[in-house]
VOGU-3710 file (C-alpha; in Angstrom, 3 decimals, decimal comma):
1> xxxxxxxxxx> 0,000/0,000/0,000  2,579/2,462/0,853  4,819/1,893/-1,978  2,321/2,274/-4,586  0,974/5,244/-2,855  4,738/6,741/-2,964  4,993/5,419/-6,830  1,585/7,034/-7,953  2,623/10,177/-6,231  5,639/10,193/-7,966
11> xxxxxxxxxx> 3,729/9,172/-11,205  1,577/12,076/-11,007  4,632/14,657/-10,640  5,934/13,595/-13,904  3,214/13,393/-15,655  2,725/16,941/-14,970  5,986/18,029/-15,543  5,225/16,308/-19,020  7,586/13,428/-18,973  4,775/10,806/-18,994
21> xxxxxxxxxx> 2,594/10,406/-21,994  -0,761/9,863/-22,025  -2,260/9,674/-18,538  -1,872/8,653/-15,466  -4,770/6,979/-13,214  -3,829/6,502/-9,583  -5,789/4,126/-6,959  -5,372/6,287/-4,206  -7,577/5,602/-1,228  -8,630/2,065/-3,024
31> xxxxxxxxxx> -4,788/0,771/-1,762  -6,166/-2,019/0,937  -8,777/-3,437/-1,055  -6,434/-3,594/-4,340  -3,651/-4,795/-1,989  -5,542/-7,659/-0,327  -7,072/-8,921/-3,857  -2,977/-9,643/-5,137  -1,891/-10,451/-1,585  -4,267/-13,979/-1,695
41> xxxxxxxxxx> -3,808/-14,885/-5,329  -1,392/-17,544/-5,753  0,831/-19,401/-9,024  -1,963/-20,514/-11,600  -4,449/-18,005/-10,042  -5,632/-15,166/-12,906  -5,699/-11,781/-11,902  -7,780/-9,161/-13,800  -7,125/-5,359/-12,288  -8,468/-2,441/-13,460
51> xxxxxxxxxx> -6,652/1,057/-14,173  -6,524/2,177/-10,536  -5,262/-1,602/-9,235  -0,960/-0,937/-9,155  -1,319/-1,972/-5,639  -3,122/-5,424/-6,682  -0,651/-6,013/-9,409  2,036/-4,990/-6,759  0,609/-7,992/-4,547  0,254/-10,196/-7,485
61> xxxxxxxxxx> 4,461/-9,754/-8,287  4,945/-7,108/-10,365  8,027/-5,442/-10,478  8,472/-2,218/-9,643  10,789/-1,404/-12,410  8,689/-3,208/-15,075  6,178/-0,834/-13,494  8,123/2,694/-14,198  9,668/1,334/-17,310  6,452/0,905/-18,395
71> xxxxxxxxxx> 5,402/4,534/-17,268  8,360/6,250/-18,747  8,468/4,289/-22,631  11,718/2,253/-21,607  12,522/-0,180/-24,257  13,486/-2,825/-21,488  10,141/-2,687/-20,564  7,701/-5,357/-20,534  5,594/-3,493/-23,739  9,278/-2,371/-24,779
81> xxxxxxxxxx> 8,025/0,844/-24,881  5,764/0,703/-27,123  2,232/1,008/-25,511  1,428/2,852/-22,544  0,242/2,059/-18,850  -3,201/1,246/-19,209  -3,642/-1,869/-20,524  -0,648/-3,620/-19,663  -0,546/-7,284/-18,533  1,914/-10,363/-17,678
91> xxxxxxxxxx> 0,447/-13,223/-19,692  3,236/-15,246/-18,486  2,092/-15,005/-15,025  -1,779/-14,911/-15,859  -2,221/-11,288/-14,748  -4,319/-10,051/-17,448  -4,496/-7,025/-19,787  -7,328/-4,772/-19,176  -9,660/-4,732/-22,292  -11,917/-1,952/-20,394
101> xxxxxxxxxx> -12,780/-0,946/-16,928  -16,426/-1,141/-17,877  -17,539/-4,899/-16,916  -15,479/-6,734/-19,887  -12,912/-8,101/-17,710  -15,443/-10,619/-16,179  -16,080/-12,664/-19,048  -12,594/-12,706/-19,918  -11,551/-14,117/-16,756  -14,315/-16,245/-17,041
111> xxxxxxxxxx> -13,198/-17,705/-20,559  -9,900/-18,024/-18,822  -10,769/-20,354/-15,862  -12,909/-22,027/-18,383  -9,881/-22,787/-20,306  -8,143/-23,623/-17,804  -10,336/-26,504/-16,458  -10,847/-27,788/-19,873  -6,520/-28,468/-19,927  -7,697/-30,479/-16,781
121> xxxxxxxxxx> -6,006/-27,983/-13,902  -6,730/-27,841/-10,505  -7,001/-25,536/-7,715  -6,840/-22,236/-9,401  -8,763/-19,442/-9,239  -9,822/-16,203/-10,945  -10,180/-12,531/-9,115  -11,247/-9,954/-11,314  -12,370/-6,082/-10,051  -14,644/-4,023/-11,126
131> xxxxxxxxxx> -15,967/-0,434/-10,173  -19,935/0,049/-8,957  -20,523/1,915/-12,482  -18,808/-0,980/-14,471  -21,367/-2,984/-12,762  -24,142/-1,297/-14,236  -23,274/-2,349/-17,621  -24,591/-5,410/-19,985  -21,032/-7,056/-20,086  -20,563/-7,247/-16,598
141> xxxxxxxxxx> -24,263/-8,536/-16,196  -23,065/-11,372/-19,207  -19,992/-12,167/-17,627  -21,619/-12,881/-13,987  -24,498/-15,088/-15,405  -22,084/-17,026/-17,112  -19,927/-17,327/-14,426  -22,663/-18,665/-12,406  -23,954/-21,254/-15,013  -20,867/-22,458/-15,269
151> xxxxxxxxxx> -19,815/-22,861/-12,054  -16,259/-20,876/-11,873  -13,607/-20,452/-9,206  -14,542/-16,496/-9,342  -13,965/-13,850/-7,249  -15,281/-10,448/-8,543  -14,042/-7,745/-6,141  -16,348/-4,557/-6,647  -15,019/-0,957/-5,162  -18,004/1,608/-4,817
161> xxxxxxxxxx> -16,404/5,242/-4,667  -19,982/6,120/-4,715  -19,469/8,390/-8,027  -18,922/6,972/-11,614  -17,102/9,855/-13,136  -19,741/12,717/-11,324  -22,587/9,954/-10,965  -23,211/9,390/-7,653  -24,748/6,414/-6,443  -28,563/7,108/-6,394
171> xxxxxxxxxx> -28,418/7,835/-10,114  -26,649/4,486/-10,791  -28,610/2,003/-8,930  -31,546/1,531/-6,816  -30,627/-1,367/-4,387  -29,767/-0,598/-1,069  -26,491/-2,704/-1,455  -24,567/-4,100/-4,324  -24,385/-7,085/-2,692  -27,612/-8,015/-2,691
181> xxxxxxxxxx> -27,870/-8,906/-6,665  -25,665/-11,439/-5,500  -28,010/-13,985/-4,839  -29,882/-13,212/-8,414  -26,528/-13,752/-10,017  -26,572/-17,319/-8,291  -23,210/-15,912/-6,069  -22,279/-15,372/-2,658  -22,115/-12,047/-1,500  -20,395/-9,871/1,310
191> xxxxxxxxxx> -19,953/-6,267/1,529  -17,242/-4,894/3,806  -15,779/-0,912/4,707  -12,987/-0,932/1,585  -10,937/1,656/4,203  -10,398/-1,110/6,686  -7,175/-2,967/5,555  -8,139/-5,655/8,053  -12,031/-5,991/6,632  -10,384/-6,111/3,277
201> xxxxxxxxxx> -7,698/-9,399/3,921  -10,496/-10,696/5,738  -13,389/-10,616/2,968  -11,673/-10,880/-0,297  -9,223/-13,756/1,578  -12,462/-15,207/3,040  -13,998/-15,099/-0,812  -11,293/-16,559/-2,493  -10,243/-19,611/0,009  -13,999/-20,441/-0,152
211> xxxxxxxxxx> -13,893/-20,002/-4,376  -10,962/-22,191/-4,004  -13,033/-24,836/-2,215  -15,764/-24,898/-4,878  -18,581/-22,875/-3,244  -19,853/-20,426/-5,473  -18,373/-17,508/-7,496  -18,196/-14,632/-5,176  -19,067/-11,174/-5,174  -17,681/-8,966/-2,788
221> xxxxxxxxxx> -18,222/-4,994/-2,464  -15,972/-2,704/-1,128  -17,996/0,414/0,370  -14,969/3,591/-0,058  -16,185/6,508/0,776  -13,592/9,734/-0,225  -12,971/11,493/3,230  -11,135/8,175/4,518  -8,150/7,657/3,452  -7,265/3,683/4,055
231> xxxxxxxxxx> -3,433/4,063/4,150  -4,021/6,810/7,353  -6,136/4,570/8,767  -3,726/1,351/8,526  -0,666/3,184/9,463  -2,755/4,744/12,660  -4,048/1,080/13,164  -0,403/-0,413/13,198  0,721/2,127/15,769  -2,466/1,965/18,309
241> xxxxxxxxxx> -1,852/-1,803/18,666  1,835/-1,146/19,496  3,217/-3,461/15,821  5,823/-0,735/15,531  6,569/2,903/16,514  5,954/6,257/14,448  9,810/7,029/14,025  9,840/3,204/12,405  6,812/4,107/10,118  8,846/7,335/8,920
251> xxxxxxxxxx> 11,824/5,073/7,688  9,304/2,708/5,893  8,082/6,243/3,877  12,017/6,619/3,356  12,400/3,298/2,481  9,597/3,705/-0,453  10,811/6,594/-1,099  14,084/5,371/-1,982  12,835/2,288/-4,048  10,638/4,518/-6,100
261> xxxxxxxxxx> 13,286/7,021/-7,057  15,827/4,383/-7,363  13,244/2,674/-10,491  12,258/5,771/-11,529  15,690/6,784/-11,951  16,626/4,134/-13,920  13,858/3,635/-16,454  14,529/7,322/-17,171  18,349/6,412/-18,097  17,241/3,384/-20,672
271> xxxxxxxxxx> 16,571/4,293/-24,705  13,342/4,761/-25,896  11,784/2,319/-28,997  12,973/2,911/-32,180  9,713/3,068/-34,094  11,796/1,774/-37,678  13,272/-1,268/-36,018  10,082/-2,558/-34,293  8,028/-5,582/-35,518  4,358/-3,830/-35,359
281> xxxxxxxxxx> 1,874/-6,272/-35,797  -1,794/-6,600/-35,262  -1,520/-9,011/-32,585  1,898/-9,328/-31,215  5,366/-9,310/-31,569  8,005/-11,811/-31,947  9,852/-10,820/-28,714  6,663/-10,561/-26,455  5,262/-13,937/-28,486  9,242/-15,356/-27,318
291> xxx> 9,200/-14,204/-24,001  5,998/-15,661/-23,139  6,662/-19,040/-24,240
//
């Protein structure tokens, strides 16, 4: 949580100082419940974030030098440069790359899981998140049903900011909770304060050791509302029950601080793509197609 907090900060100043192109779309105060979703993932597991989910892919094992390489158009970069931050994924290690933030990620990691039980492989699972306006759309409605028919390790992880862009809540839905279309999706549901890093390793560890187990795909929703910041809340938490001391806390802001600038720095020192030598293709490229394999 803290080092992606430090990293998006970062992010954010160079993007405005203009050295980042194309944007940049920060998770802040959605930290603990991206966190907890990589944290419980395992090898074989598929992992679907969205655009605010660096903490999640964090969890999940992704480097933070891929990361900034990625940010700053580094050739040594896992889309050598080539393709910006937003849809990036690590096929290799089944995290995938985000087609849209807008519900389509659920049947994809549907048609994943799918695949993989068809190769005959066990004990996997599939965690994909979603925002409360993605879940107001007809592909996240499609990919929930057939999740459910199906019968799919799946754990959909739903954040409510309680505004799609500047729609707030009442315009979106009329449910009391999210959770409750759980039970007309055929999943079980729980809905949990998103601020609360302990309610989030809880819930979403809860949902996927029981996905794990064959119950039911799962639907969990993550209630964050703006003026609580969950990072401030799980740093006071760690201090209040005496797990370390505030001059200790400083050092681990140091300590990220350090990392970040230390990738940053880096990824800013590497070449750029050369657009003349690059294999562009419709699909892939020979060194991505290599490097998977």
């Amino acid at each position: 949580m803290l080092l992606t907090r430090t990293l998006e900060e970062k992010l954010v100043s160079l993007y405005r100082g203009g050295l980042i192109t194309g944007g940049v779309y920060i998770g802040k105060g959605q930290e603990a419940v991206s966190a907890a979703c990589g944290l419980f993932l395992q090898k074989g597991d598929i992992f679907a974030p969205l655009i605010r989910d660096q903490a999640g892919r964090s969890a999940f094992g992704e480097p933070l030098l891929d990361v900034t390489r990625t940010y700053l158009g580094s050739r040594k970069g896992p889309m050598r440069g080539r393709d910006g931050n937003i849809h990036r994924g690590r096929p290799g290690d089944d995290q995938l790359a985000m087609v849209s933030h807008l519900g389509a990620m659920v049947s994809v990691t549907v048609g994943a899981l799918m695949a993989k039980r068809f190769k005959g492989e066990k004990n996997f699972v599939g965690l994909a998140c979603i925002g409360e306006g993605g879940m107001q759309t007809g592909s996240f409605h499609e990919g929930m049903n057939i999740a459910a028919v199906e019968q799919v390790p799946l754990v959909v992880v739903a954040t409510n900011n309680h505004y799609a862009y500047s729609t707030p809540n009442e315009r979106e839905f009329a449910c009391h909770d999210l959770v409750d279309r759980a039970i007309g999706y055929g999943f079980e549901g729980y809905s949990f304060d998103g601020t609360d890093l302990s309610a989030c390793l809880d819930v979403i560890g809860g949902a996927v050791k029981r996905a794990r187990a064959g119950r039911p795909p799962q639907l969990v929703v993550a209630s964050e509302p703006f003026a609580r910041d969950c990072l401030k809340v799980a740093e006071q938490t760690i201090v209040d029950m005496n797990l370390l001391d505030a001059e200790t806390l400083v050092q681990w802001h140091r300590d990220a601080a350090a990392q970040v600038d230390e990738a940053i720095a880096t990824a800013q020192k590497e070449a750029p793509p050369e657009s003349d030598k690059e294999d562009w293709c419709a699909i892939s490229t020979r060194e991505l197609v290599d490097h998977v394999e």
